[in-house]
N, C-alpha and C positions, 0 to 999 in steps of 0.2 A: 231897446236900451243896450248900451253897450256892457261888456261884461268884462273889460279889462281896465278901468279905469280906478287906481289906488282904491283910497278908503271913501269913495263917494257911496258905496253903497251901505252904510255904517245907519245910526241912531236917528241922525239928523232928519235922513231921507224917509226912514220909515216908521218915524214915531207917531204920527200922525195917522198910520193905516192903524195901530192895534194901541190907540192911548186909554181903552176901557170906557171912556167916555163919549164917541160918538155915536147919535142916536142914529137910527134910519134914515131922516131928513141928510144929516151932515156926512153919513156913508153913501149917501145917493148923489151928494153935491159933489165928494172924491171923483166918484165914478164917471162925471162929464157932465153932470146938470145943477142949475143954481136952487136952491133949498125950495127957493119961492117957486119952484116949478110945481111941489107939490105939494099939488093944494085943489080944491076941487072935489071932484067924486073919486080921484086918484089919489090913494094916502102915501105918504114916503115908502113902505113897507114893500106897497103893490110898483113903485116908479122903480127900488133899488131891485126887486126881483126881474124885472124885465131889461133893464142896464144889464145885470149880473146872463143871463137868457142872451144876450146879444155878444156877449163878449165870451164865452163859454167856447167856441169851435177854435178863439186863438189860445186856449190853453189846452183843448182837446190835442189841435196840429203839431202845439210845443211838446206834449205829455206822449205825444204819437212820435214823433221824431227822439224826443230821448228814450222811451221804449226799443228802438233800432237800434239805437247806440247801445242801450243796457244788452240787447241784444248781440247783437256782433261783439260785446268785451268778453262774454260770456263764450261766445263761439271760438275768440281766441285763446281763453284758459285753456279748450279742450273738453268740457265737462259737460255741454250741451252735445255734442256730435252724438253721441249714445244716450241720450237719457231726453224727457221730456220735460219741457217750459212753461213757465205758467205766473204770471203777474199780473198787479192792474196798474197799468201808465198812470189812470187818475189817480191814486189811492199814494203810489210810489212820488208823483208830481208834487202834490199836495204836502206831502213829507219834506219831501227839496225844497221846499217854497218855505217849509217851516224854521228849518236851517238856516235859507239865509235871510230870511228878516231878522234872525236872532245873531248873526255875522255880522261882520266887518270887515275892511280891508281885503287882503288878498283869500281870505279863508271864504268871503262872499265872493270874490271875485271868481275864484273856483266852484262854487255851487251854483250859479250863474251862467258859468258855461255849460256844465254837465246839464242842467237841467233845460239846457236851451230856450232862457226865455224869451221868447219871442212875441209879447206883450207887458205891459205896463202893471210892473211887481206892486204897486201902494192899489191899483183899482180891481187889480183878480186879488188882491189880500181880501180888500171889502166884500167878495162874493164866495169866499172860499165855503164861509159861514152856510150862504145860501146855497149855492151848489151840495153840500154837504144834505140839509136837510131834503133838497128834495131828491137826490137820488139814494140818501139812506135814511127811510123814515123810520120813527119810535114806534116801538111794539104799541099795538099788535099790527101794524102796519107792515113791518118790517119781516114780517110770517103771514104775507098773503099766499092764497094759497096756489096761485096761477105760478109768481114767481117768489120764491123764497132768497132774500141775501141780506147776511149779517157780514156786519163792518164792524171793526174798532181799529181805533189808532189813539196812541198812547205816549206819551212820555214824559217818563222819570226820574227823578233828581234826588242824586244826595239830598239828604236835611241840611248839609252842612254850606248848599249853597244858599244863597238870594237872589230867586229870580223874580224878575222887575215884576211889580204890578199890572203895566202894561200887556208886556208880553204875555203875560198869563193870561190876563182878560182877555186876550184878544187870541188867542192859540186856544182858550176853553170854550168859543163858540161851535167847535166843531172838531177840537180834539182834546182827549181826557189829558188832565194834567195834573199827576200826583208826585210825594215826597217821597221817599223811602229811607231810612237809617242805615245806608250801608255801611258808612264807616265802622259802627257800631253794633254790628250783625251778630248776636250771640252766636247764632246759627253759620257763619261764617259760608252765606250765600246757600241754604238749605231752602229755607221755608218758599221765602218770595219767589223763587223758579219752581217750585211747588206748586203754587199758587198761582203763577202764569200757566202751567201747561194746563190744568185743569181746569182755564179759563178758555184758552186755545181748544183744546177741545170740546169744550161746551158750544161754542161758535163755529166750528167747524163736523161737529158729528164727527167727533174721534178719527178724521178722514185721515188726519195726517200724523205720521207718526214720530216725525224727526223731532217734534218739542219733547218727547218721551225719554229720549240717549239723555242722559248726563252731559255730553260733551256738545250739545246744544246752547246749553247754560256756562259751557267752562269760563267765557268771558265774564260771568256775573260774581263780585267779589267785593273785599272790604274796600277796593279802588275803585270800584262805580260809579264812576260820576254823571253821565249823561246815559238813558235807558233809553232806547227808541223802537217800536216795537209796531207795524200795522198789520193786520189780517183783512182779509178778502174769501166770502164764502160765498156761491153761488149755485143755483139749481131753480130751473123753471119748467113749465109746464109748455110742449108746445101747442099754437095755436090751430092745428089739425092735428090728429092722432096719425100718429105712425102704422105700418103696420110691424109686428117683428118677426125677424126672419133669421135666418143664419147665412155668412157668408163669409167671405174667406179678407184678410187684411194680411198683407205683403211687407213686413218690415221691413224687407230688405229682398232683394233679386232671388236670395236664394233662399229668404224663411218666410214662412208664411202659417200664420193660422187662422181657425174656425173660430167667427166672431159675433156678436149677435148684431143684427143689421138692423134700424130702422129704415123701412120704404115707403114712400108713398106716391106717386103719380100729382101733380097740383100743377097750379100756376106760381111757381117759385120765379124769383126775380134772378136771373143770371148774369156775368161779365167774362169778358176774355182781356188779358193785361198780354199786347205783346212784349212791352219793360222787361213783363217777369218771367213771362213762359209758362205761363198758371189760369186758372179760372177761378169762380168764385160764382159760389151760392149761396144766398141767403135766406137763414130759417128765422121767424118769426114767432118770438113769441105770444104767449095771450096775453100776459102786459104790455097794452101796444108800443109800449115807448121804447122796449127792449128787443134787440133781433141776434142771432150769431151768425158772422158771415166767414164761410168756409172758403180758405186759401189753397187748392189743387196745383202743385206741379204737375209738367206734360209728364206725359211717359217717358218723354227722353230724356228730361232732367231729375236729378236728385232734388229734394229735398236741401240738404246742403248748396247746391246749386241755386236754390232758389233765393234760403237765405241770404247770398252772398250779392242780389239783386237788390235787395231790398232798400226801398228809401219811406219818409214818410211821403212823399210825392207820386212814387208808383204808388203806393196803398190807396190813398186819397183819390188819384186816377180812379183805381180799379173801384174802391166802394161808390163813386161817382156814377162810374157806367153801368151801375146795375141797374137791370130795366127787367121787365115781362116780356119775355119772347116766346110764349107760348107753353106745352105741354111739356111738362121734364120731369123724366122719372128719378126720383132721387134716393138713393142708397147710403148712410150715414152710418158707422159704427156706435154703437153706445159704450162710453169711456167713461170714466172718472180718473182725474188727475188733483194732484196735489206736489206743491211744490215748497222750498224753501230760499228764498234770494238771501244770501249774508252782503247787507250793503258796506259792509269795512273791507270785504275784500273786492266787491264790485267796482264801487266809488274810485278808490284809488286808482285801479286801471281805465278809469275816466279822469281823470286829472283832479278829482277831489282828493287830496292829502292831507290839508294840512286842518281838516275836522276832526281827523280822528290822531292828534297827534296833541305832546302837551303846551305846544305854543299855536294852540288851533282859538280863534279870535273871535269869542262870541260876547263880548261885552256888551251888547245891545240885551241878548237874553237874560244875561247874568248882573245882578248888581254886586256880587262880590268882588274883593279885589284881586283874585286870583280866578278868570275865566276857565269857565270846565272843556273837556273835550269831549266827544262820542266816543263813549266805551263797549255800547251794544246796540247793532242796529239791523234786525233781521224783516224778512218780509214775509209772511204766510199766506199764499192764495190756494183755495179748494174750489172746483170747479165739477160739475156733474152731469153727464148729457145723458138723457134715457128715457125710456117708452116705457109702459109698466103692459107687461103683455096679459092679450084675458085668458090665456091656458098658460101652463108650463110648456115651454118649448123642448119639441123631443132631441135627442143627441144625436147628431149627424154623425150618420155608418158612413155613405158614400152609395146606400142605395136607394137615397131619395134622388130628385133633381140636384144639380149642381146650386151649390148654396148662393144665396141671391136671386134666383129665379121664382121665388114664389109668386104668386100672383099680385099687383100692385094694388094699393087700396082702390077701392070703388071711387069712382070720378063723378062727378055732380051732372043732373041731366043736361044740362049746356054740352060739358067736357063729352059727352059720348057722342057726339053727333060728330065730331074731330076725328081723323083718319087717325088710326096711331102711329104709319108712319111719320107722321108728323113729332113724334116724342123725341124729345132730346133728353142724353143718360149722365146724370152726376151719377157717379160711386165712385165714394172715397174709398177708396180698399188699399192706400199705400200714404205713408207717411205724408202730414198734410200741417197748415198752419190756422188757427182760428182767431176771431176777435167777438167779444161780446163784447153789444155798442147798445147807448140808447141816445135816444133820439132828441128829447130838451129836459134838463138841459146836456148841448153834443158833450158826448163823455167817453174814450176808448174805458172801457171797465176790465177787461179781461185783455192778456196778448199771450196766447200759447203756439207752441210747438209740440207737438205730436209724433213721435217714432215708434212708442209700440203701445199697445189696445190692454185698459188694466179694466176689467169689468165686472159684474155679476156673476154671479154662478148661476 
């Protein structure tokens, strides 16, 4: 669909994806099939989840591709060069797709480009629903204990606006939609960011600590009109145990420290990207549907370097060509990261303007006669990679072995009959890029960047 055409993207076009009213049957017949199809041992329910399953890799490609863009705007503020990245392309997608269904004219016409969609906005609306529940199921689901990941996404509205019946229904299948009294705040913007951070950390395990500053919230006031808010928390169990070790991570040519290592010796699926000048290993989790695949620059390129390669098309290459080539010892930092995206300043340096601005054109969202603007729209992703080791690891003097050299875990009787020159060596021990993916439905979940090791004690 094109993305610069006037106000064709307004009410007309999209009232029909979110009118509150279409059953399963009638969002199954949006999506490419006539109602009477289902019918049989096949109920509408099980035809629109498998429609929604088949169209999921072009929202994944579009959510991957403006991930690089979010990316690279980021690299131009300057603010990424030193410090670590961290967001979910789906999480952040789904958000931009909420914006412009609830746009018009050129204010959609902008959120359209930025989120580059490169599929049909009225049939990924009808599955946003289902994509939502299965890859974030309801407690106690949601606290499996292989992989643990809580979601919310959220947005808030003055009392004093009207927004349409539709658009609610159809934005509450799969994201909360409440009021709030701003204009009329005793508290004069106290309590309610009170009550977000203490939510954010409730979903988060207090990982992150920016919703805590005051000036986190200073956006939030008696002029609040539009509140946009998603979190992303993640932490899984891998599908072989680690072993843990101590080894050394390189931030930089000249600094380097003692970090705690996961190693294990396996059959890990590898790739080499000449594009990028990078490799790429993938870990697996014991949710099968979930894996993170590690992004290695060479030794001769930076990290910055790398980024500056980046497309969604090398990426896609490179997770393509992962395949099993046999025995690889792998060496992985244990890290936890957390991050804060402010999309009012992000958007903008992508040519979203005119959302967060007071002649920003949401009248499809809004049935009042004076259309609101985005007045706060932040993004919280936590992220957690680690081994739970069976002793306390002792403190590296410098008179043990050189760290990373411990022994590799034990290899399965097959695996020992194998020469070990035959082993080939991931360690990550220098600034590197990841992605946490699952598998159906295709979903980039996670997109970081990695410059220095924040971890356990």
């Amino acid at each position: 669909m094109s993305s610069g055409s006037g106000g064709s993207h307004g009410s007309v076009e999209h009232l029909s994806v979110f009118c509150g009213t279409s059953s399963p049957t009638e969002l199954a017949a949006q999506t490419g099939k006539k109602a009477g199809e289902a019918t049989g041992t096949t109920t509408p329910e099980q035809l629109l989840r498998e429609q929604c399953l088949n169209q999921a890799p072009d929202f994944a490609r579009s959510s991957l591709q403006f991930a690089v863009d979010l990316h690279e705007s980021l690299r131009r503020d300057g603010g990424c060069a030193v410090r670590n990245v961290l967001f979910s392309p789906f999480v952040l997608s789904s958000a931009l797709l909420a914006l412009y269904n609830g746009a018009q004219g050129r204010t959609a016409d902008q959120i359209a480009r930025a989120a580059r969609l490169g599929y049909e906005p009225r049939s990924v609306s009808s599955c946003l629903a289902v994509w939502h529940a299965e890859l974030f199921p309801t407690w106690p689901d949601s606290h499996r204990r292989n992989f643990e990941m809580r979601q919310d996404a959220c947005l808030v509205y003055d009392k004093g606006l009207q927004i349409s019946d539709g658009y609610k229904q159809w934005l509450s299948r799969w994201c909360r939609i409440e009021a709030e009294d701003f204009a009329n705040d005793p508290t004069d913007g106290v309590v309610f960011p009170t009550r977000m951070t203490a939510w954010i950390g409730a979903l988060t395990s207090f990982s992150c600590k920016a919703p805590e500053d005051a000036a986190f919230w200073s956006e939030v006031d008696r002029t609040t009109s539009l509140f946009l808010l998603s979190i992303l928390f993640i932490k899984g169990k891998w599908r072989h145990v680690f072993n843990v070790t101590r080894g050394y991570f390189n931030e930089t040519p000249k600094k380097s420290k003692v970090v705690r290592m996961m190693s294990q010796t396996g059959h890990f699926r590898t790739a080499e990207s000449e594009e990028l000048g990078a490799s790429a290993v993938e870990l697996p989790y014991r949710e099968s549907s979930k894996t993170m695949v590690i992004l290695l620059p060479s030794k001769a390129q930076s990290l910055r370097e790398l980024e500056g390669k980046l497309t969604a098309g090398h990426i896609l290459s490179c997770l393509d060509g992962l395949q099993d080539r046999g025995l690889v010892s792998v060496s992985v930092p244990m890290f936890r990261v957390s991050d804060v995206i402010d999309l009012k300043e992000a958007l903008p340096a992508m040519g979203v303007k005119d959302a967060f601005r007071p002649d920003a054109n949401f009248m499809t969202l809004c049935d009042s006669p004076v259309a609101p603007k985005v007045s706060f729209a932040r993004h919280v992703a936590v992220f957690h990679a680690r081994e739970r080791s069976t002793s306390r690891m002792p403190k590296y003097t410098g008179a043990q072995g050189a760290p990373g050299t411990s022994s590799p875990a034990r290899r399965s009787t097959d695996d020992e009959t194998e020469a070990l020159d035959d082993e080939a060596k991931f360690t990550v021990d220098r600034p590197f890029m990841f992605f946490v993916i699952n598998s159906e439905p295709k979903a980039v979940l996670l997109y970081g960047s990695i410059r220095k090791i924040f971890a356990w004690k």
